[in-house]
C-alpha positions in Angstrom: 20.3 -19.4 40.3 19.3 -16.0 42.0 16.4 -16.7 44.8 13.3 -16.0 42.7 10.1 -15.3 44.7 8.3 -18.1 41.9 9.7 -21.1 41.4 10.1 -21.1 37.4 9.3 -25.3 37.4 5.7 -24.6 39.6 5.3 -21.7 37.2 5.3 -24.2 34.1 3.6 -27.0 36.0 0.5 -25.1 36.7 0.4 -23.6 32.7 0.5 -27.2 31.6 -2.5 -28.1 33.6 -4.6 -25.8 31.3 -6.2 -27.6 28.9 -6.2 -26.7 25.3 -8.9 -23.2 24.7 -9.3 -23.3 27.8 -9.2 -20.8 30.9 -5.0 -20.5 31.9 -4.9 -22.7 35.5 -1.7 -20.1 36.1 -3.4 -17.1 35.6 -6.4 -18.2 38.0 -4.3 -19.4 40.8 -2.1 -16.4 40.8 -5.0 -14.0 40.7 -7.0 -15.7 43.6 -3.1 -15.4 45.5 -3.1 -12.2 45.0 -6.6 -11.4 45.5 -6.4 -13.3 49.2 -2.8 -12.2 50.2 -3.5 -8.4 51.4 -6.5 -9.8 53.6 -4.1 -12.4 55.5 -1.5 -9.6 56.0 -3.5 -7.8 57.4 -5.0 -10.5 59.4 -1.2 -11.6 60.5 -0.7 -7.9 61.6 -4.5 -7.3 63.5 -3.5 -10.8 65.4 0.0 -9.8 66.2 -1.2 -6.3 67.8 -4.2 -8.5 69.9 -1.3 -11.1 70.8 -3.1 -13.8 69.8 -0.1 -16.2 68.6 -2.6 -18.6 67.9 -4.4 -16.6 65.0 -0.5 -15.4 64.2 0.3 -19.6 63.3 -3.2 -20.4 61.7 -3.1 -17.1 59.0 1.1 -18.1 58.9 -0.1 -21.4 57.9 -2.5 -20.9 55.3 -0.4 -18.2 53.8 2.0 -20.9 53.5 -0.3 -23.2 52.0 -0.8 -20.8 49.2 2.8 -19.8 48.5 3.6 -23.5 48.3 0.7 -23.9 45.4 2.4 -21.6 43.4 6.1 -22.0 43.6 6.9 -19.5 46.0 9.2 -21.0 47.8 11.3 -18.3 50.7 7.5 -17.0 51.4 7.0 -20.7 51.9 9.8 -21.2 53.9 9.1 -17.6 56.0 5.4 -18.7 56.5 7.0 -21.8 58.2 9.4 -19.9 60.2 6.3 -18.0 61.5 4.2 -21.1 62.4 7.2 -22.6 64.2 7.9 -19.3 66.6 4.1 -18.7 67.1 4.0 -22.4 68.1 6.9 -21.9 70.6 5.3 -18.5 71.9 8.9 -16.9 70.7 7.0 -13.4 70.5 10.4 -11.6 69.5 10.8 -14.0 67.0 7.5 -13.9 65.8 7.8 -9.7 65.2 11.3 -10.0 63.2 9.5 -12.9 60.8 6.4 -11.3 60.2 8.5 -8.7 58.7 10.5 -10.8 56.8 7.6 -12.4 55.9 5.5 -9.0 54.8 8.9 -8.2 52.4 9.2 -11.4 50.6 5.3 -11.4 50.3 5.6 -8.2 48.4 8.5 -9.5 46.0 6.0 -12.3 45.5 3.1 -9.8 44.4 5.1 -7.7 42.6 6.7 -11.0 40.9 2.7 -12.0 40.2 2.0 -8.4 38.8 4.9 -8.8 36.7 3.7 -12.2 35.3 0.3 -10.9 34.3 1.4 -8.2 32.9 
């Protein structure tokens, strides 16, 4: 199976918990992720310039939190990545994930877009 940026089975899970006529618990989730996800970019980048690896692990950690809600599973596994080379003050590190975090976080939004479309 090609390395989706949603997990199909999350997907399906979160569609089942809306109940019959009412509001789609997928659509809501995905549109608060998406509605939340350019802020804490943008915080990840404004706390990498400052240096302050701290704020770098915290915003790496609830981005991960989020990603894990909805099945996205290598943004998960990126966010954790982060966390674990912030926490080990591996700056070098830290720059080359936040990138590879910021690219698979844009597959995920663009995977999202696609989704509500």
């Amino acid at each position: 199976m090609p390395d989706l940026p949603l997990d199909p089975n999350v997907l399906a899970m979160l569609r089942r918990l809306s109940p019959p006529g009412g509001p789609d618990v997928l659509l809501d989730v995905l549109r608060l992720f998406q509605a939340d996800l350019p802020a804490r970019v943008t915080a990840l980048d404004t706390a990498l310039e400052a240096g302050d690896i701290g704020l770098v692990e915290r915003t790496a950690h609830a981005i991960k939190g989020s990603a894990g809600n909805i099945g996205a599973r290598t943004l998960y596994a990126e966010c954790k990545r982060l966390e674990d080379a912030a926490r080990a003050g591996q700056l070098q590190q830290v720059r080359a994930t936040t990138v590879a975090l910021k690219h698979e976080a844009e597959r995920v939004r663009v995977a999202i877009r696609e989704l509500m479309a």
